[in-house]
C-alpha positions in Angstrom: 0.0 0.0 0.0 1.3 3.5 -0.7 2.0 6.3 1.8 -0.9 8.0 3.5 -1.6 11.6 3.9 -4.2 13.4 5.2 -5.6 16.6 4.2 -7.7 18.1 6.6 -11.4 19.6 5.9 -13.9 21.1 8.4 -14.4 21.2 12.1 -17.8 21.4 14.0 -18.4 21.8 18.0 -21.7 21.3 19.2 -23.6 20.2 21.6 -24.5 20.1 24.3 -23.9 16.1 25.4 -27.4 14.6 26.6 -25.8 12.2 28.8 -22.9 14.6 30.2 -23.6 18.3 29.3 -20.3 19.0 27.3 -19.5 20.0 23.9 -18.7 17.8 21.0 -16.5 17.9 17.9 -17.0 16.1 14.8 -13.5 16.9 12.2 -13.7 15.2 9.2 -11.0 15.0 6.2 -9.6 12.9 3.0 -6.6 9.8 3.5 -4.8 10.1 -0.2 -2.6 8.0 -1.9 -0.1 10.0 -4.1 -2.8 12.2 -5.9 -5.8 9.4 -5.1 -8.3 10.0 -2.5 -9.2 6.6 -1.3 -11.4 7.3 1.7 -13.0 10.3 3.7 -13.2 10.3 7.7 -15.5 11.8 10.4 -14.0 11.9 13.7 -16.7 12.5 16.4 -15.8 12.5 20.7 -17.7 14.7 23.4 -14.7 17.4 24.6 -12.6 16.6 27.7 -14.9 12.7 27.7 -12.6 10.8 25.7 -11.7 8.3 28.8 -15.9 7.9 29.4 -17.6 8.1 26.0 -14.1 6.9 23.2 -14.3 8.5 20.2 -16.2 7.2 16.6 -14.7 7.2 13.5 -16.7 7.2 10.0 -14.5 5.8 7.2 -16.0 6.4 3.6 -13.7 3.9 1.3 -14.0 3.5 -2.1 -13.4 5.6 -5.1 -13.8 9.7 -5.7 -14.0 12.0 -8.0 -15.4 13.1 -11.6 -18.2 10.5 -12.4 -18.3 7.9 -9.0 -21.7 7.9 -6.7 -22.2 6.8 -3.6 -22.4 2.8 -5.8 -18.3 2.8 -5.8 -18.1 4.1 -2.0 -18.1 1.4 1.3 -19.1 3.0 5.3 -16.8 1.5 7.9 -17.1 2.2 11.8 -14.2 1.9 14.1 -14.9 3.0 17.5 -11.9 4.4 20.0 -11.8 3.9 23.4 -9.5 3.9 26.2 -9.3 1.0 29.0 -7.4 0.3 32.1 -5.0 -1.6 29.4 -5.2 1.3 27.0 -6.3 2.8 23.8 -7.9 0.5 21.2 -9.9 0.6 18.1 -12.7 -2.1 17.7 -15.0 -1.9 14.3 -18.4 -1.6 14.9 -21.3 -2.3 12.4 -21.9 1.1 10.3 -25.3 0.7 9.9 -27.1 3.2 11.8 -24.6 6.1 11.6 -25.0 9.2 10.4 -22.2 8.4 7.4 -24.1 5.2 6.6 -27.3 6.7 5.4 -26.4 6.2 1.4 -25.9 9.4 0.3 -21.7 9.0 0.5 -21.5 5.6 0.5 -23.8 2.8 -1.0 -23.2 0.0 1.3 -22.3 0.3 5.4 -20.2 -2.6 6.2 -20.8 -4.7 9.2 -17.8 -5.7 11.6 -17.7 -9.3 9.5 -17.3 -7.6 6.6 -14.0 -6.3 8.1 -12.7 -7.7 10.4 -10.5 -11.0 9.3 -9.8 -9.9 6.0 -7.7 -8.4 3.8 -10.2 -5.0 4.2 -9.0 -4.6 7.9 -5.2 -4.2 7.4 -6.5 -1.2 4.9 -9.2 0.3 7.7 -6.5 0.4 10.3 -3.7 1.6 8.2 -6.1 4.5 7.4 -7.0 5.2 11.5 -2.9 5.3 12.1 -2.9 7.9 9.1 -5.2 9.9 10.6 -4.0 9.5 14.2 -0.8 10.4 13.1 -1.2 13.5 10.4 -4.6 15.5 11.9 -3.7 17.2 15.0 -7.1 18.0 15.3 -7.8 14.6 17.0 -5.0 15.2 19.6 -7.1 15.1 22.7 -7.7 11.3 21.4 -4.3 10.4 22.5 -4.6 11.0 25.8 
């Protein structure tokens, strides 16, 4: 697989938390390969609740640009969250998120569809892209 990089797009606070009261943040952005987009991601965690609520990340994978729909696009879910062992990244089922609804991606993957095959070295290659290029996400790390 080629290099990563991560360009950057918005950055949204809202809020407030129904369960806690605080402020969330949603940042999303595009993982590129050389001049390729191959996915865009949607971080979303509640401010200064990263240790009680994790963190969710959308993945849109699949191909971009001049003449591709949402039919050449795939929704996949990791979820972050810290543990008395430490950070980890465990891929939900994307049905039911926001990211998931069709309009970006045709068809939201379940956890089987990922995890176990050749799809999931690809999924979490793209998470240490973005945990390692968009500072934006810094409060993730603890």
């Amino acid at each position: 697989m080629q290099e990563l990089t991560i360009e950057t797009g918005a950055s949204n606070d809202y809020g407030p938390c129904p369960c806690c009261g605080d402020m969330s943040r949603s940042v999303c952005g595009y993982v590129n390969a050389g001049n390729d987009t191959h996915a865009v991601y949607f971080v979303h965690w509640t401010l200064g609740q990263v240790y009680r609520h994790g963190a969710h990340f959308d993945i849109i994978l699949g191909r971009w640009g001049d003449g591709t729909t949402a039919a050449n696009r795939r929704a996949v879910s990791p979820e972050y969250r810290i543990t008395e062992k430490g950070p980890f990244l465990m891929v939900i089922d994307a049905h039911g998120r926001d990211h998931a609804d069709g309009t970006l991606a045709k068809r939201a993957l379940r956890r089987d569809d990922v995890i176990g095959k050749p799809l999931a070295k690809k999924v979490f290659a793209i998470c240490d892209a973005i945990f390692l290029h968009d500072d934006r996400i810094a409060e993730l790390h603890g």
